[in-house]
N, C-alpha and C positions, 0 to 999 in steps of 0.2 A: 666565793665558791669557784673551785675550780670546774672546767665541761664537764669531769668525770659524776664529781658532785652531783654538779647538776642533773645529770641522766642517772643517775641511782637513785637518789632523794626524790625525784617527781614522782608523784602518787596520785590518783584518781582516789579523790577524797568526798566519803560522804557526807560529811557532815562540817558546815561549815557555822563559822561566829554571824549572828545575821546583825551582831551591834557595833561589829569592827568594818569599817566603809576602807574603802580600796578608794584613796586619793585620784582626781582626774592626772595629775600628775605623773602619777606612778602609772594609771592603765595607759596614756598616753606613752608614756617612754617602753612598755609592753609589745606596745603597737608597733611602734618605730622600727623597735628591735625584729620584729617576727616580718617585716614587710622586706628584709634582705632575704629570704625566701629565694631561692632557685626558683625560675618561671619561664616554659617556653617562650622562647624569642621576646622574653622579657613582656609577658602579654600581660599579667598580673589579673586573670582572670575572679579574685577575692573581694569580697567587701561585708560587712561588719553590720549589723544590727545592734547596737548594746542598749543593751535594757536594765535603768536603776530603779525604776519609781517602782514600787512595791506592787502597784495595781498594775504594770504591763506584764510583772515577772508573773502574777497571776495567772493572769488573761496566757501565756505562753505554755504554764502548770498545768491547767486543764487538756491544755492537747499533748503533755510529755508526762504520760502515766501517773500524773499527779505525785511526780518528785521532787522530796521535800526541799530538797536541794538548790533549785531551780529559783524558789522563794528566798530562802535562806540565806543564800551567797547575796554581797553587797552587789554584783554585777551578773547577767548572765549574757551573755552572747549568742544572736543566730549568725552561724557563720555562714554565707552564701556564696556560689560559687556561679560564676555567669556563662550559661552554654553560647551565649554569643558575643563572646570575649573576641572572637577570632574573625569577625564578619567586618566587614567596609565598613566605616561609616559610623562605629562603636569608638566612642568618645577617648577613650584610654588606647585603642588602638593606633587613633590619629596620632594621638601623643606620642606614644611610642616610635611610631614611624619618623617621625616629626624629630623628636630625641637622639634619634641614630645619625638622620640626615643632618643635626645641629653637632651633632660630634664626631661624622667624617667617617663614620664606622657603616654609612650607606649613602646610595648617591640617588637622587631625586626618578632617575631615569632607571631604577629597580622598580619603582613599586609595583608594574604589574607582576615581577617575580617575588617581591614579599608577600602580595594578597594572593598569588597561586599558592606559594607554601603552606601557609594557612590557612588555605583551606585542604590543600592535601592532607596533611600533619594534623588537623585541628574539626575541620569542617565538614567532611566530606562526608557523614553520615551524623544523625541524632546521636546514634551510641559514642562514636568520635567525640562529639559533643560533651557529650554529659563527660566520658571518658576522661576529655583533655581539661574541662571545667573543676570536675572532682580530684584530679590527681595536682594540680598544681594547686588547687585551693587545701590537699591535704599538707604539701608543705609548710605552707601558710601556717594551717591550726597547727601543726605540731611546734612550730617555730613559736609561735604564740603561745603553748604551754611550757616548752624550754626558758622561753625569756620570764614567766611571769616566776617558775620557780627561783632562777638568777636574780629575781626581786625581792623575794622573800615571799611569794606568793604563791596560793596553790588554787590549783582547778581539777574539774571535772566533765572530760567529753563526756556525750550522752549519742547515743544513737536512738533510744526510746521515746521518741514520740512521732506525730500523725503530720507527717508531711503538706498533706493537702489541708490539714485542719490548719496548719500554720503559716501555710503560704496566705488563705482565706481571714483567719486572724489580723493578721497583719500585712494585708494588702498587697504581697509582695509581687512582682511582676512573673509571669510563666518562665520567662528567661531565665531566671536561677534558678539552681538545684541548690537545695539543703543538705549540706551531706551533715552535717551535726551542729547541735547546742556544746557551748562551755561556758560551764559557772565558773566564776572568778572571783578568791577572796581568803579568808583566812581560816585554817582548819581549827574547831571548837576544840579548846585543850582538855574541857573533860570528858571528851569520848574517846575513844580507844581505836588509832588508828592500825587497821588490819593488816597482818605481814604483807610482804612480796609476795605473787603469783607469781608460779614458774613461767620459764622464758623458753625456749625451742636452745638446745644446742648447739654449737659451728657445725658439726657434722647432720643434726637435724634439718638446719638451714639452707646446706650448700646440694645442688641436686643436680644433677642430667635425667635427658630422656633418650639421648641417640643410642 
């Protein structure tokens, strides 16, 4: 598939084969590919819940409108996004730091100008937080349904369901926001998959205000 391909053919599909499984193979080389992601200061604010065994996609169903989808798809993902990606001390951050300083692209005697950044840029309020958490974690998800279609594979974001029922669910820590579920897997060939929804125009798109 050529990019073009790709970004035309993706579809938010609802109905998927719940007898056709999505090799670890294949969702792994999904991953790989979606984790090249544009990310402030390379902070990689993202991390992954995947859920195959039937009885946790359940257990997730009940708090996301009870969609059928959710069951159905061989894989479903909580994609979580960490509001404290950007704070001292936050294990991927070290790394990161760490990374720069091993590749010369920073010198050890910055960092208290890397951790001011960061938290200017990143930290400096909840909303900041959630803001800088959720926008680099959308990279991520979208990169992750780019790649999974270039596989032959198709998904479905979801923004429908109960946040705090699923953070509680599944133990998750306060620190992540949930900005969305995606089912991952292969679209059932005897249902009838739905046109294209229109798209906003160049001239719809492009705006000022001054």
């Amino acid at each position: 598939m050529t990019f073009k391909e790709v970004l035309y053919s993706r579809r938010a599909v609802n109905f998927f084969d719940p007898d056709k499984d999505v090799p670890d193979l294949l969702l792994n080389k999904m991953i790989e590919m979606a984790a090249q992601a544009p990310s402030g200061f390379n902070i990689q604010p993202w991390s992954l819940i995947v859920l195959k065994e039937q009885a946790d996609k359940l257990r997730l169903q009940q708090h996301a409108w009870n969609q059928q989808k959710v069951s159905d798809a061989p894989i479903t993902l909580i994609v979580l996004a960490d509001t404290e990606a950007s704070k001292p001390g936050n294990p991927f951050l070290e790394k990161n730091f760490r990374e720069m300083v091993n590749s010369g692209a920073m010198a050890e005697e910055q960092r208290e100008w890397f951790d001011g950044v960061c938290e200017s840029l990143y930290g400096a309020s909840e909303a900041r937080k959630v803001a800088f958490a959720c926008k680099n974690t959308g990279f991520f998800a979208m990169s992750l349904m780019l790649a999974a279609k270039s596989l032959g594979l198709d998904t479905h974001p979801m923004d429908g369901f109960d946040i705090d029922a699923v953070r509680e669910e599944f133990e998750i820590p306060a620190n992540y926001w949930i900005p969305l579920l995606i089912s991952v897997g292969y679209f059932k060939s005897d249902q009838t998959l739905t046109p294209p929804k229109w798209r906003k125009t160049i001239d719809e798109i492009i705006v000022r205000f001054d």
